[in-house]
PQR file with spaces between the fields and no chain letter, atoms N, CA, C, O and H, PARSE charges and radii, in Angstrom:
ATOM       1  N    UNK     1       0.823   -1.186    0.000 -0.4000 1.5000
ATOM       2  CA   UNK     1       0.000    0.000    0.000 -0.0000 2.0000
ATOM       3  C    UNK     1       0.873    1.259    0.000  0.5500 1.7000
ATOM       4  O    UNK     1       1.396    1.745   -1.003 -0.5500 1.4000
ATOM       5  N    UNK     2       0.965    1.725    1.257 -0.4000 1.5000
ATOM       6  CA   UNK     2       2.180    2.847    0.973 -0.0000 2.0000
ATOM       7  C    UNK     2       3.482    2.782    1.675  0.5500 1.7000
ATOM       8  O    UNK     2       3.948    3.665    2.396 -0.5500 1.4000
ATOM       9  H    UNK     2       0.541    1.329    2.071  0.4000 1.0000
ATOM      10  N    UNK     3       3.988    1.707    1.403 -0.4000 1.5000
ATOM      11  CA   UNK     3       5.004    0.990    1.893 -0.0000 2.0000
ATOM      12  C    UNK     3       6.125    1.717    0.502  0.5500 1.7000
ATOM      13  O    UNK     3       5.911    1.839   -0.704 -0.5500 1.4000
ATOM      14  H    UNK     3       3.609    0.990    0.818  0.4000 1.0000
ATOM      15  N    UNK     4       7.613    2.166    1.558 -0.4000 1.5000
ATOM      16  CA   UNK     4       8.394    2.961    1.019 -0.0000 2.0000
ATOM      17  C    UNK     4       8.840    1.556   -0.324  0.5500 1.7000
ATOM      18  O    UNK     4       8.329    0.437   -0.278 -0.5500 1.4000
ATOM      19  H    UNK     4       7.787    2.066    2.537  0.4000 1.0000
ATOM      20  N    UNK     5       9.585    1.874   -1.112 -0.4000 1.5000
ATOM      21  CA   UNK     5      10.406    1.075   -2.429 -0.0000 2.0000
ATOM      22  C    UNK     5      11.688    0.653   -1.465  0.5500 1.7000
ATOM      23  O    UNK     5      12.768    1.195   -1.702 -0.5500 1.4000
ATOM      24  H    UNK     5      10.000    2.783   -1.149  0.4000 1.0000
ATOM      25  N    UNK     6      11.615   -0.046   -0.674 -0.4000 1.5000
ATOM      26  CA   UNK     6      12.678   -0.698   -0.313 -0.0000 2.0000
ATOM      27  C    UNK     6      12.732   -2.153   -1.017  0.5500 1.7000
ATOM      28  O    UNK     6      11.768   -2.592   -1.644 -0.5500 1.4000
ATOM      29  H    UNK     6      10.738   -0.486   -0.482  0.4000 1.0000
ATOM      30  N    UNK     7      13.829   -2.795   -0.873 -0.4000 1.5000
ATOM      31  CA   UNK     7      14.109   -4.176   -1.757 -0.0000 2.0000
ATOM      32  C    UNK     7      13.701   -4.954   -0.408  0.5500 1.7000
ATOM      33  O    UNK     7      13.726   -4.521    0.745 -0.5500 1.4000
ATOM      34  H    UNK     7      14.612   -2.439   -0.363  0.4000 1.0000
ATOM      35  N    UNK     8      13.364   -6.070   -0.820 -0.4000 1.5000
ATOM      36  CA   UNK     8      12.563   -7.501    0.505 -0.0000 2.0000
ATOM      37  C    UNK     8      13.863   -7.495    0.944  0.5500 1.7000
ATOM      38  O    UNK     8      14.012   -6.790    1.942 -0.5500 1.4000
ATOM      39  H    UNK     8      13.344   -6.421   -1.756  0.4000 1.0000
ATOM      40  N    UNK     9      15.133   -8.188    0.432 -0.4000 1.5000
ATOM      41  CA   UNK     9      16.421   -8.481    1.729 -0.0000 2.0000
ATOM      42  C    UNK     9      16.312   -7.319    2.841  0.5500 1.7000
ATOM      43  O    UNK     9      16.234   -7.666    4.019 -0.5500 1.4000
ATOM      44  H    UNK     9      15.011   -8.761   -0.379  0.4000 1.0000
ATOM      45  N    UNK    10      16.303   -5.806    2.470 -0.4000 1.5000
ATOM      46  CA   UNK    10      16.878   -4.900    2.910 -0.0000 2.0000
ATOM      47  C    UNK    10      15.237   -5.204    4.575  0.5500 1.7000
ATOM      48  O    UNK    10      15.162   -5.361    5.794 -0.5500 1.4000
ATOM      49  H    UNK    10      16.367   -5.524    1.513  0.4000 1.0000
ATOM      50  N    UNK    11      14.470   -5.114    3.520 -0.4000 1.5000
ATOM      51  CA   UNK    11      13.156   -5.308    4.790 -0.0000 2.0000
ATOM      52  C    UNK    11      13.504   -6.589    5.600  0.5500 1.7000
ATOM      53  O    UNK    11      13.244   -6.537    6.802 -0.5500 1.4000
ATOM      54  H    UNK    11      14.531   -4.986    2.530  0.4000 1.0000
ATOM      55  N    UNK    12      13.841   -7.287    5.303 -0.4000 1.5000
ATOM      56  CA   UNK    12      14.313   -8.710    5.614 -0.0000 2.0000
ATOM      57  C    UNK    12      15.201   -8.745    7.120  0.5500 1.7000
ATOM      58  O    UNK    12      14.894   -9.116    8.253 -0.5500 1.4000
ATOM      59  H    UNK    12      14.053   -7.329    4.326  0.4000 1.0000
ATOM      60  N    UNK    13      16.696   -8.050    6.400 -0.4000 1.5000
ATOM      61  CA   UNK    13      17.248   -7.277    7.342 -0.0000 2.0000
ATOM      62  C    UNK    13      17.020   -6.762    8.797  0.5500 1.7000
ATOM      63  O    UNK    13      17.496   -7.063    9.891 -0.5500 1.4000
ATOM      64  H    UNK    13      16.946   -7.748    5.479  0.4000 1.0000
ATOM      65  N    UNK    14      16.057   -5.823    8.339 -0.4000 1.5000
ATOM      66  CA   UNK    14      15.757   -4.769    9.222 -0.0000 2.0000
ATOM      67  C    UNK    14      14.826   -5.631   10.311  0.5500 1.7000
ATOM      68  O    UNK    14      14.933   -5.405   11.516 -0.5500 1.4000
ATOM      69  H    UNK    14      15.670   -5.578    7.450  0.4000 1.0000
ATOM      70  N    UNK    15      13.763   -6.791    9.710 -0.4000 1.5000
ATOM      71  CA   UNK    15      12.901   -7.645   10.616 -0.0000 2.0000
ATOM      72  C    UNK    15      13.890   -8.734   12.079  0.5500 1.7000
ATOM      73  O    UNK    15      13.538   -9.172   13.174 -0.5500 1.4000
ATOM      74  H    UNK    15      13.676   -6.975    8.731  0.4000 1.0000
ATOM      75  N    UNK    16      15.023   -8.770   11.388 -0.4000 1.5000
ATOM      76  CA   UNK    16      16.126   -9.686   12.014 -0.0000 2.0000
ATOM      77  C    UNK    16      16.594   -9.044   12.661  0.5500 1.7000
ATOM      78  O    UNK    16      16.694   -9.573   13.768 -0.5500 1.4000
ATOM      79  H    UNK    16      15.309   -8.414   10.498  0.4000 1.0000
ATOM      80  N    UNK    17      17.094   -7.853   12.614 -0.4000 1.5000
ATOM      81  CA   UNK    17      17.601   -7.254   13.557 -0.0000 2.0000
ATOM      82  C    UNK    17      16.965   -6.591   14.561  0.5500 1.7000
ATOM      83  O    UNK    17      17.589   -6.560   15.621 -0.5500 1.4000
ATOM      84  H    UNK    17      17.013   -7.424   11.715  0.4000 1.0000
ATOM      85  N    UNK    18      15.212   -5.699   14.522 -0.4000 1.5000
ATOM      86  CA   UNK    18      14.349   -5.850   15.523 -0.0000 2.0000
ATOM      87  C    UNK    18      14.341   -7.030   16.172  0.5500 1.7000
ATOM      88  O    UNK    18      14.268   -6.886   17.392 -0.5500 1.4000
ATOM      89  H    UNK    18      14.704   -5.724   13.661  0.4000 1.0000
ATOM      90  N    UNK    19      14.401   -8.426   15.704 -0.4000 1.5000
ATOM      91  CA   UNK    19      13.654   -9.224   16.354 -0.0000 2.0000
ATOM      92  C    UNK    19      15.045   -9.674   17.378  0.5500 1.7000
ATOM      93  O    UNK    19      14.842   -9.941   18.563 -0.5500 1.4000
ATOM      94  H    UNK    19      14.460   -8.543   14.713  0.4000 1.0000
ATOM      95  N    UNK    20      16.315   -9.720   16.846 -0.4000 1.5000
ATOM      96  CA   UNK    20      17.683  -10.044   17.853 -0.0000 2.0000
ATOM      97  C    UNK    20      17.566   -8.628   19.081  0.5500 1.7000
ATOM      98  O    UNK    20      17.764   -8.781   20.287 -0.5500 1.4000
ATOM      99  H    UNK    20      16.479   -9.503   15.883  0.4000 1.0000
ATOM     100  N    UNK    21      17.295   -7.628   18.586 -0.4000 1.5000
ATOM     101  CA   UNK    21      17.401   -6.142   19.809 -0.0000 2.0000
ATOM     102  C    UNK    21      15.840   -6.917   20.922  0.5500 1.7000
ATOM     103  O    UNK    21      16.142   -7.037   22.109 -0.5500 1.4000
ATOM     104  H    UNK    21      17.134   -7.504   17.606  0.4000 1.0000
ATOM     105  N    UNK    22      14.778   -7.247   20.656 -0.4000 1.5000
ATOM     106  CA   UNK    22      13.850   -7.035   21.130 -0.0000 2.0000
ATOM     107  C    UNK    22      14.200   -8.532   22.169  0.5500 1.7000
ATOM     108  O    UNK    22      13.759   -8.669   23.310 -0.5500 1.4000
ATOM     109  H    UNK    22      14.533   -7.149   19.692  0.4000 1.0000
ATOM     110  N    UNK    23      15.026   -9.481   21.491 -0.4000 1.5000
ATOM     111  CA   UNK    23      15.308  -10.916   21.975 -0.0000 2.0000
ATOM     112  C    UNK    23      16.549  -10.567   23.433  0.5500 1.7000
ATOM     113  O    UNK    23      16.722  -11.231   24.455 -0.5500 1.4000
ATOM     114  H    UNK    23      15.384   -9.370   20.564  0.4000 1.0000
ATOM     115  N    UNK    24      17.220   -9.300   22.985 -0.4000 1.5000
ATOM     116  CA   UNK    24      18.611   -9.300   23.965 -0.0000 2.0000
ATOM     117  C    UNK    24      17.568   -8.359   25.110  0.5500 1.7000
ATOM     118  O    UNK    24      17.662   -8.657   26.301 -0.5500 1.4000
ATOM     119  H    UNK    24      17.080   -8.761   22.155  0.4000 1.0000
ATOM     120  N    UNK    25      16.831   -7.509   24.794 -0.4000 1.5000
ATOM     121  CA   UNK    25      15.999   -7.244   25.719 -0.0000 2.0000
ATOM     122  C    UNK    25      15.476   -7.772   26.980  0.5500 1.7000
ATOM     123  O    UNK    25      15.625   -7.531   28.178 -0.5500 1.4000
ATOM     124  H    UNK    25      16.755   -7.268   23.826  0.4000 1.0000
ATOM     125  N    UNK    26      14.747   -8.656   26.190 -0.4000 1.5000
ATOM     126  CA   UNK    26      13.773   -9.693   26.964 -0.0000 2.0000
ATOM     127  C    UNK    26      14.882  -10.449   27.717  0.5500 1.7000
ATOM     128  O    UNK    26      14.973  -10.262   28.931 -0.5500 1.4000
ATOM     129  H    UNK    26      14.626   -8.851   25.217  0.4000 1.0000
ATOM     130  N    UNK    27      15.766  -11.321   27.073 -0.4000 1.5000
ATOM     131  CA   UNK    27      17.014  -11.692   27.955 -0.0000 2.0000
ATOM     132  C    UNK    27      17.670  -11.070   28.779  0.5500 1.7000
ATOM     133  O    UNK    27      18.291  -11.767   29.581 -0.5500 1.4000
ATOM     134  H    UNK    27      15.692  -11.472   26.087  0.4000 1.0000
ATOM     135  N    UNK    28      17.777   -9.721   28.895 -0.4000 1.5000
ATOM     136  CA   UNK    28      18.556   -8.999   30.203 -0.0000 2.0000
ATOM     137  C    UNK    28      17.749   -8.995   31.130  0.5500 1.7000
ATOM     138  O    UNK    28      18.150   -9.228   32.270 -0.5500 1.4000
ATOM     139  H    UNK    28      17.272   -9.154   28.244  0.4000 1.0000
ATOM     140  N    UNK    29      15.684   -8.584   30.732 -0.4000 1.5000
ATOM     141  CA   UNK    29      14.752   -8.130   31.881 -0.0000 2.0000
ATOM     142  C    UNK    29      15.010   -9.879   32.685  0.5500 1.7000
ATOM     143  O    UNK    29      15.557  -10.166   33.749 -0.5500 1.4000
ATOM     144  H    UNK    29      15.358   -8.395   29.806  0.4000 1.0000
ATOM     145  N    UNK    30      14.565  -10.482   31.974 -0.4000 1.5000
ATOM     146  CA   UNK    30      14.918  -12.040   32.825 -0.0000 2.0000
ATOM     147  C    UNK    30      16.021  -11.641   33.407  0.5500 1.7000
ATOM     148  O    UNK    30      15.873  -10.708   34.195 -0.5500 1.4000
ATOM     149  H    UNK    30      14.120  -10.248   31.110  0.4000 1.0000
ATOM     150  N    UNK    31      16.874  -11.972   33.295 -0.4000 1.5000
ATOM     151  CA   UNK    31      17.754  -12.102   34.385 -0.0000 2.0000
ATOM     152  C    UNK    31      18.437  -11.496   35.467  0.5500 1.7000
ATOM     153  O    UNK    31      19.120  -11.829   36.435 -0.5500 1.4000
ATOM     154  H    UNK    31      16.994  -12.730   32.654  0.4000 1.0000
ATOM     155  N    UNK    32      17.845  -10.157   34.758 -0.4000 1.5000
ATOM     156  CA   UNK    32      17.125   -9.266   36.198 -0.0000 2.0000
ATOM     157  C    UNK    32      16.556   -9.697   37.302  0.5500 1.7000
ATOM     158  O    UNK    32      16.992   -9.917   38.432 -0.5500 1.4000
ATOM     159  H    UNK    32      17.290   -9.886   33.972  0.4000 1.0000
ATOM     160  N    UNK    33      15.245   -9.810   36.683 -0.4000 1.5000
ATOM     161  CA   UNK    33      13.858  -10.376   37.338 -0.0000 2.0000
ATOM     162  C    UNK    33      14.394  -11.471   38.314  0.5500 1.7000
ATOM     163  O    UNK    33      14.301  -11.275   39.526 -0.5500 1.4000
ATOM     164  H    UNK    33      14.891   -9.632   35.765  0.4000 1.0000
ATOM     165  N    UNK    34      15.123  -12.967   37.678 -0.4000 1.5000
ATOM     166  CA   UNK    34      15.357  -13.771   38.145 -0.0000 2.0000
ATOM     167  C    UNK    34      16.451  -13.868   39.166  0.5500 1.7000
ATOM     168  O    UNK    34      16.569  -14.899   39.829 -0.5500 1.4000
ATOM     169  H    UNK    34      15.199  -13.126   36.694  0.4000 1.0000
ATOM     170  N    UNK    35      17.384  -12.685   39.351 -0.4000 1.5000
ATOM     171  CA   UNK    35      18.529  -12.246   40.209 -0.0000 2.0000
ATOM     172  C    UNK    35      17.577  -11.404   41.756  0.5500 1.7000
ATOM     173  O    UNK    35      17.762  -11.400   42.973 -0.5500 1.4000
ATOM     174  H    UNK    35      17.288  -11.848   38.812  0.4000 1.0000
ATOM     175  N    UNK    36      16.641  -10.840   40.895 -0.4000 1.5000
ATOM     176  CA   UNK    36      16.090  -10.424   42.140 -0.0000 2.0000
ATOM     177  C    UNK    36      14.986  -10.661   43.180  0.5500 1.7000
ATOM     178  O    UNK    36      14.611  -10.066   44.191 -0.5500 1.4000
ATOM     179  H    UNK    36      16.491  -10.843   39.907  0.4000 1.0000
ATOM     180  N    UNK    37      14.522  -12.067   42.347 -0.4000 1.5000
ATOM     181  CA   UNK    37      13.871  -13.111   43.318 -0.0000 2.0000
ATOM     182  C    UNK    37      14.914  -13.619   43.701  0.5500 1.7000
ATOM     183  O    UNK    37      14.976  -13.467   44.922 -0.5500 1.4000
ATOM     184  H    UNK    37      14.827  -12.550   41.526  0.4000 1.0000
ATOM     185  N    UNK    38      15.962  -14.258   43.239 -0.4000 1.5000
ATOM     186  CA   UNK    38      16.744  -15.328   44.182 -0.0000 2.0000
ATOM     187  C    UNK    38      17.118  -14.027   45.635  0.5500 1.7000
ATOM     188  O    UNK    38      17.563  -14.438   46.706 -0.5500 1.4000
ATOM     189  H    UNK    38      15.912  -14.381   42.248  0.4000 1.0000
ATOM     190  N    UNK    39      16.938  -13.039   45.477 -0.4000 1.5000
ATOM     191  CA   UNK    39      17.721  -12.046   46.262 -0.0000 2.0000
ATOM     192  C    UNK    39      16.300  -11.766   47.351  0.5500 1.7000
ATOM     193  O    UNK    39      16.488  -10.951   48.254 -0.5500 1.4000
ATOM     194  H    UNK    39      16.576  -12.706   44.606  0.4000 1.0000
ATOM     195  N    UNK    40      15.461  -12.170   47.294 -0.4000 1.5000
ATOM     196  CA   UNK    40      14.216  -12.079   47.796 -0.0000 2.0000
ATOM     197  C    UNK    40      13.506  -10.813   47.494  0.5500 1.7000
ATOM     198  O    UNK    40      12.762  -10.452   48.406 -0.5500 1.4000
ATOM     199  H    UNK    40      15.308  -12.832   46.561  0.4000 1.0000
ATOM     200  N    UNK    41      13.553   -9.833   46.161 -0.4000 1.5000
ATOM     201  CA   UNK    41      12.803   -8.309   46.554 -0.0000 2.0000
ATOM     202  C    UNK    41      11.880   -9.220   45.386  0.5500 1.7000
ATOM     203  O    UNK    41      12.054  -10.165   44.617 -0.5500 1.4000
ATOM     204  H    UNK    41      14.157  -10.126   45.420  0.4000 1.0000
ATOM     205  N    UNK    42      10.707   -8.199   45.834 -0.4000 1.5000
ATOM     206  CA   UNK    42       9.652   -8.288   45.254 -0.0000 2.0000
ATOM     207  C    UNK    42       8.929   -7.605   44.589  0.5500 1.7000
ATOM     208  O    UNK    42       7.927   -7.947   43.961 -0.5500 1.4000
ATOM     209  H    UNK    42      10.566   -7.431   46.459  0.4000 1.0000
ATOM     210  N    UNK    43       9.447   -6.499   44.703 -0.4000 1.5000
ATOM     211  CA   UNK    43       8.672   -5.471   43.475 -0.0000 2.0000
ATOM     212  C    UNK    43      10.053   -4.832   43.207  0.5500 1.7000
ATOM     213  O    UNK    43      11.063   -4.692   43.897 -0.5500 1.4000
ATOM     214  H    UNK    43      10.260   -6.221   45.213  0.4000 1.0000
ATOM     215  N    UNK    44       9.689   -4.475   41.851 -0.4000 1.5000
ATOM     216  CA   UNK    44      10.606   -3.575   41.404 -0.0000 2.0000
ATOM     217  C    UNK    44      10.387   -2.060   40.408  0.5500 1.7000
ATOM     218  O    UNK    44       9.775   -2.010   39.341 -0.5500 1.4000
ATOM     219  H    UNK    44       8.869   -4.589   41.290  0.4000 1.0000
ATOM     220  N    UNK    45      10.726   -1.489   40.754 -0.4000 1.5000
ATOM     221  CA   UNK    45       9.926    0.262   40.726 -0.0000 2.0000
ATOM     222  C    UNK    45      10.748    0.585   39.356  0.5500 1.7000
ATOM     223  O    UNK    45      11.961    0.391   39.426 -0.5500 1.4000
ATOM     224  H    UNK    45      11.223   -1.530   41.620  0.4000 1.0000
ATOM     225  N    UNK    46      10.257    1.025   38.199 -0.4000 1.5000
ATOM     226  CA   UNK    46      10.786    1.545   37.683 -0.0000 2.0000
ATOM     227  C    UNK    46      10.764    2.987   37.160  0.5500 1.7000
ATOM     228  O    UNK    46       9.727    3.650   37.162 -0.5500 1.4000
ATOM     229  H    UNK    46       9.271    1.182   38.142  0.4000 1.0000
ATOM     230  N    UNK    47      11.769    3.386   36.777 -0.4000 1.5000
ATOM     231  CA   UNK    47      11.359    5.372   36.669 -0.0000 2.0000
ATOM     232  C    UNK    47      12.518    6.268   35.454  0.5500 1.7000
ATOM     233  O    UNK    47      13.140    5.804   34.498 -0.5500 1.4000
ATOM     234  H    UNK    47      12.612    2.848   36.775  0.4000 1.0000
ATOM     235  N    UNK    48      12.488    6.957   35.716 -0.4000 1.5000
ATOM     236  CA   UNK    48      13.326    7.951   34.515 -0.0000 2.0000
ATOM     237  C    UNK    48      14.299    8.108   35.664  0.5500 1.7000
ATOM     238  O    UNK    48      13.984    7.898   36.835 -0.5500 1.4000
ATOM     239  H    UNK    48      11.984    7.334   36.493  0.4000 1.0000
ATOM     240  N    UNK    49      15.591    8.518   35.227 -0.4000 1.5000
ATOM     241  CA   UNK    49      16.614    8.151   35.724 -0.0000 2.0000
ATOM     242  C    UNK    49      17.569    9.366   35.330  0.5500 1.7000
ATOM     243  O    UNK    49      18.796    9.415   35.422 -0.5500 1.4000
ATOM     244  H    UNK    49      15.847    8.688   34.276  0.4000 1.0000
ATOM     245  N    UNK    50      16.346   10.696   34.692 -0.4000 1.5000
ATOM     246  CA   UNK    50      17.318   11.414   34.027 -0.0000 2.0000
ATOM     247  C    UNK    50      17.443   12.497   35.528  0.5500 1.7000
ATOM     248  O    UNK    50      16.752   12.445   36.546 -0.5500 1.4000
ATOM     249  H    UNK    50      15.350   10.657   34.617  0.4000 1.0000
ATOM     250  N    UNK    51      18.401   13.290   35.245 -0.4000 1.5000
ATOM     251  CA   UNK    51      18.748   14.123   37.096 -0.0000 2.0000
ATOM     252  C    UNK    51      19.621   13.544   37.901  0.5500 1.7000
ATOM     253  O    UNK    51      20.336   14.131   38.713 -0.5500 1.4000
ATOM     254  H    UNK    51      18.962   13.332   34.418  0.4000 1.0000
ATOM     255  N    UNK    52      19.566   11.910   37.608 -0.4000 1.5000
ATOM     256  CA   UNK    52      19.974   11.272   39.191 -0.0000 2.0000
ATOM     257  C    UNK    52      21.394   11.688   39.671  0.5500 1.7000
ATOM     258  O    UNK    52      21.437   11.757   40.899 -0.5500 1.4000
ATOM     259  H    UNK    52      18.986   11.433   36.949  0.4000 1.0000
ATOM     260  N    UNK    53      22.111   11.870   39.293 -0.4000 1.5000
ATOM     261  CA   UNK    53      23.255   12.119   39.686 -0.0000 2.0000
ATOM     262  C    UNK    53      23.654   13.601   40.349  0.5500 1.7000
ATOM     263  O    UNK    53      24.300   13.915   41.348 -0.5500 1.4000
ATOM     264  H    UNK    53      22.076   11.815   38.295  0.4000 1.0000
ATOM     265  N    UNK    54      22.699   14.643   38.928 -0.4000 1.5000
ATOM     266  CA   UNK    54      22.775   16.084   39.772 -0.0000 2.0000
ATOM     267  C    UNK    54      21.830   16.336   41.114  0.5500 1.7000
ATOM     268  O    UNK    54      21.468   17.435   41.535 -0.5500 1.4000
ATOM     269  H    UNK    54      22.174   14.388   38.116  0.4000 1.0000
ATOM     270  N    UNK    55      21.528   15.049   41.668 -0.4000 1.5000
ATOM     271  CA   UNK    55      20.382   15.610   42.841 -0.0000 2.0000
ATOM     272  C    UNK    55      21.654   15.003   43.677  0.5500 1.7000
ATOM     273  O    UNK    55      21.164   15.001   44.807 -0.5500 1.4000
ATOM     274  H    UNK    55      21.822   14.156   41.326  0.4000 1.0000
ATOM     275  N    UNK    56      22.566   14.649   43.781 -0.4000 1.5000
ATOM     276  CA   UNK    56      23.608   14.817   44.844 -0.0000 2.0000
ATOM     277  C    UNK    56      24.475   15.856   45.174  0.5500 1.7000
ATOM     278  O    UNK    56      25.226   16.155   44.246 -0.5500 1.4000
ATOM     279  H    UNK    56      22.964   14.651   42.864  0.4000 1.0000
ATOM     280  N    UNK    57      24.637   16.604   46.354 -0.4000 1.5000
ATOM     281  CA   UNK    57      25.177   17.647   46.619 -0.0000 2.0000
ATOM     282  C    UNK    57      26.543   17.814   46.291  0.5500 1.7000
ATOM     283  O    UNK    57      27.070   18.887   45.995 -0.5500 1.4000
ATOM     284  H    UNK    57      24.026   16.361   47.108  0.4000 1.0000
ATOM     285  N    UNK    58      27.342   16.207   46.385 -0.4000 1.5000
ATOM     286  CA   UNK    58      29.069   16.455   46.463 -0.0000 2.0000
ATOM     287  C    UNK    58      29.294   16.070   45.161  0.5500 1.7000
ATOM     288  O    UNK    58      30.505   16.050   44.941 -0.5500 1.4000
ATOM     289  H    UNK    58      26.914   15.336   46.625  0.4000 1.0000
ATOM     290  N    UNK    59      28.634   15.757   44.206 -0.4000 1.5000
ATOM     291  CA   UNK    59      29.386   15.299   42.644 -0.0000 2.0000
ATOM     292  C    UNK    59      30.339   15.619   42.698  0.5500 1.7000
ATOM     293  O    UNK    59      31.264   15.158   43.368 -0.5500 1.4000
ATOM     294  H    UNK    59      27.650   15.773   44.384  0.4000 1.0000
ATOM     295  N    UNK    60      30.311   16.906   41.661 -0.4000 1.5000
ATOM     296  CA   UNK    60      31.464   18.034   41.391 -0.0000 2.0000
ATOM     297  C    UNK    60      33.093   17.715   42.998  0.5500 1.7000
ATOM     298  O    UNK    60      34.289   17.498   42.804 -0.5500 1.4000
ATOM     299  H    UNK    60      29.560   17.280   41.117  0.4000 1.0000
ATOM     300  N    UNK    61      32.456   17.818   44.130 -0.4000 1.5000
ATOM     301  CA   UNK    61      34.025   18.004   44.908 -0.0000 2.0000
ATOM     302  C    UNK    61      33.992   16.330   44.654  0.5500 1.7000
ATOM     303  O    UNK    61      34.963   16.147   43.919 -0.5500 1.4000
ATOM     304  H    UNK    61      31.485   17.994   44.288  0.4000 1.0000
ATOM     305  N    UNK    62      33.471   15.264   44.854 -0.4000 1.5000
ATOM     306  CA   UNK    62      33.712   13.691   45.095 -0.0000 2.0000
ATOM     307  C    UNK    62      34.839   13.475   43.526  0.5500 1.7000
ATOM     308  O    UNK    62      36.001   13.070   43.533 -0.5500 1.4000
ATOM     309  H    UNK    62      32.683   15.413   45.451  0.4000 1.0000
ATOM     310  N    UNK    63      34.190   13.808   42.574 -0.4000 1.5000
ATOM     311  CA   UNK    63      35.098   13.847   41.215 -0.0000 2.0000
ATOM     312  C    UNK    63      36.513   14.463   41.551  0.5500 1.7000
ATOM     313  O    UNK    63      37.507   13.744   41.449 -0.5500 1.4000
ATOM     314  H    UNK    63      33.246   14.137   42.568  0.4000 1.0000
ATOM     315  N    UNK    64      36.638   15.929   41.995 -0.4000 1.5000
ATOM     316  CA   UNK    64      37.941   16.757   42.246 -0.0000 2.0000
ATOM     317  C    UNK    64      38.722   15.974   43.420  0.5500 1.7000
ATOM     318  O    UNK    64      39.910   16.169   43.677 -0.5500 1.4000
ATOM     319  H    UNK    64      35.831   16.514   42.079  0.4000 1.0000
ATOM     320  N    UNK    65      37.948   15.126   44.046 -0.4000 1.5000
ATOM     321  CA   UNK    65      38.870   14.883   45.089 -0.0000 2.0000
ATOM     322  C    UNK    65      39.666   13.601   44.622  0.5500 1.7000
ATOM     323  O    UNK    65      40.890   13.511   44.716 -0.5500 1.4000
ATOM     324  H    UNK    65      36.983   14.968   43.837  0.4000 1.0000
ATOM     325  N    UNK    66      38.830   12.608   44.104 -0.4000 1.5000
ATOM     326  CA   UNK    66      39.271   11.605   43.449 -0.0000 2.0000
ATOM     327  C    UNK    66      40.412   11.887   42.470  0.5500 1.7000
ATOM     328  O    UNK    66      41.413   11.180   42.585 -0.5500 1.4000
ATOM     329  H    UNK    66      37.836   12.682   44.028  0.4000 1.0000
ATOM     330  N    UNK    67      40.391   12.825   41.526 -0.4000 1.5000
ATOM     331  CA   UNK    67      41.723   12.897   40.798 -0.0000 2.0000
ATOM     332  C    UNK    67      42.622   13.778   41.871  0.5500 1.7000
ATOM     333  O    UNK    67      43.719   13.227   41.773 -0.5500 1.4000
ATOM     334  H    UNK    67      39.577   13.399   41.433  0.4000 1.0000
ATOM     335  N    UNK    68      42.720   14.491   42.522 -0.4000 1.5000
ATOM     336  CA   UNK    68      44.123   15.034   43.503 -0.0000 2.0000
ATOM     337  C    UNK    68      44.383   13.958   43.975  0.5500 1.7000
ATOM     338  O    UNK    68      45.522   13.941   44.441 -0.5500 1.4000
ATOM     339  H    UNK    68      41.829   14.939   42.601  0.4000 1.0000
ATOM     340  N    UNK    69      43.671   12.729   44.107 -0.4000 1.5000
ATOM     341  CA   UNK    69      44.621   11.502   45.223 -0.0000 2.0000
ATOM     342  C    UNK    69      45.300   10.555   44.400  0.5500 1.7000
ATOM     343  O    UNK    69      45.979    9.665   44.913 -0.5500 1.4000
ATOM     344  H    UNK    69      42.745   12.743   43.729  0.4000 1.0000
């Protein structure tokens, strides 16, 4: 229908390699999941992760101090 003029390998391609990204996915959340039952937690919270570092007060000196030593 209005499917771009790409050649079938090239679509071909592109289906194989979604389907290996979406496969290494699913394989990391497992063994997550499964690391953190053997560990006994039971829920696990997930969230945006963007900030996290600037909501600590000492970054900036913890970095400066680490390279003077």
């Amino acid at each position: 229908m209005n499917r771009a003029k790409t050649p079938k390998k090239l679509r071909k391609l592109y289906r194989i390699r979604r389907r290996r990204f979406r496969h290494a996915v699913n394989a990391v959340i497992k063994t997550i999941v499964e690391d953190a039952h053997q560990l006994g937690i039971s829920k696990i919270i997930l969230g945006r992760l963007r900030g996290i570092r600037g909501n600590s007060h000492n970054s900036a000196k913890a970095n400066a101090m680490i390279n003077n030593f």
